[in-house]
Structures are given as C-alpha cells and as structure tokens.
N, C-alpha and C positions, 0 to 999 in steps of 0.2 A: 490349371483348370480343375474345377471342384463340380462335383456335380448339383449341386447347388446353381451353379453360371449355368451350365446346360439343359438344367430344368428350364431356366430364364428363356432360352434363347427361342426365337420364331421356329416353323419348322422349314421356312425358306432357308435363316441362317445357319441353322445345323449341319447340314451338308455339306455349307462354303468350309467351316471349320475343324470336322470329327470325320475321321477314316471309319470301316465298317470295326477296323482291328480296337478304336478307344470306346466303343457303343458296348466289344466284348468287356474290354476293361474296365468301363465302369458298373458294369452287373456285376462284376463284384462288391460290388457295397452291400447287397442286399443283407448281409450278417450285420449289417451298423442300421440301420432301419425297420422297423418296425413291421409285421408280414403283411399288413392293412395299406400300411403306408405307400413299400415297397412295391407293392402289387400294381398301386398308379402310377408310380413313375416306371415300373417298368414299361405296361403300357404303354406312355408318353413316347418311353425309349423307342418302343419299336415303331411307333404312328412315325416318329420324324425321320426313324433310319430307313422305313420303306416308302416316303415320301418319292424322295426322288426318282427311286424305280418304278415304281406305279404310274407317276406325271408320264414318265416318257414312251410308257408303253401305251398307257391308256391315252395320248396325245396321237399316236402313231393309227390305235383301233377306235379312235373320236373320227377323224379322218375316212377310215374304211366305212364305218358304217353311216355318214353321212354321203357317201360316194365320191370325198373330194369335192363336195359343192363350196367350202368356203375354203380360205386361204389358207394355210400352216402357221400363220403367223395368229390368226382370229381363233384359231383350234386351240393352240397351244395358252390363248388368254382365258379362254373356257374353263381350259379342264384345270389352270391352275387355281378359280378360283372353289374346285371342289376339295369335297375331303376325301380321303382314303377308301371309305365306304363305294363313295359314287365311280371312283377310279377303278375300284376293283368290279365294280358291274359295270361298269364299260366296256372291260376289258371282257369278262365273262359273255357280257350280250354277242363280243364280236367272236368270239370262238366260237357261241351257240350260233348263229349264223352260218358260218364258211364250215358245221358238221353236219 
C-alpha cells in the first residue's frame, strides 16, 4: 500500500481497508513531499479517517433532533450523503439543543 493508492481510494473505501494505526504511519511521508503538497493530502487524510466516526454519531443525533420521525435506515441514507462539515453541525446542533 503506497500512499499514492490511498490518496485514490473513496472515503466510503478507506475505512473498509486502513486501521486508525496505518493513517498514523502514513504521516510519516510528510518529509518525502513537498509542505504545499503535503498539507492536502494530509487533510484528505484526516477528512477520510474521521469519516466514519462522524457518520455514526451524527446518524445517532440526525435521529434526536428530527425526534425519531423517520426510520434509522432513511437517517443513516441522509447523513451518508453529507460531508464532514455538515456531520459535525449536526452533531454540534444536537448537543446545543439537549444544553
């Protein structure tokens, strides 16, 4: 696996294939790349390694704050098709709420 392939990959398929431990290991490249260059793919890096923590919380507080009016299955098709942005003010709206 070169980070090259992992820049490639969706950030659906990231997850199926990269533990949080090879996201550490490949920040190590960043001395082979360029600090302009580097700076987006790390980025990249972190958009797809907190991909899937995001989806499932903000899936869980999509649910709170619509009160349960649609189904877990119609939620969870929602929030997958946001991005990391909109996932983290979901989450954020549902904490401002329930304080």
């Amino acid at each position: 696996m070169s980070l090259y392939d992992v820049i490639q990959w969706s950030p659906e398929e990231a997850p199926k294939r990269l533990k949080y431990k090879d996201y550490f290991e490949l920040s190590t490249y960043h001395w082979i790349i360029p600090k302009k260059n580097w700076e987006a793919c790390e980025l990249h890096l972190c958009e797809m390694m907190s991909r899937g923590f995001l989806r499932s919380w903000a899936t869980f507080f999509f649910m709170e704050l619509t009160k349960c009016k649609l189904p877990f299955e119609c939620c969870k098709m929602i929030v997958e098709q946001l991005i990391n942005k909109d996932l983290c003010n979901i989450c954020l709206a549902a904490s401002n709420q329930s304080s």
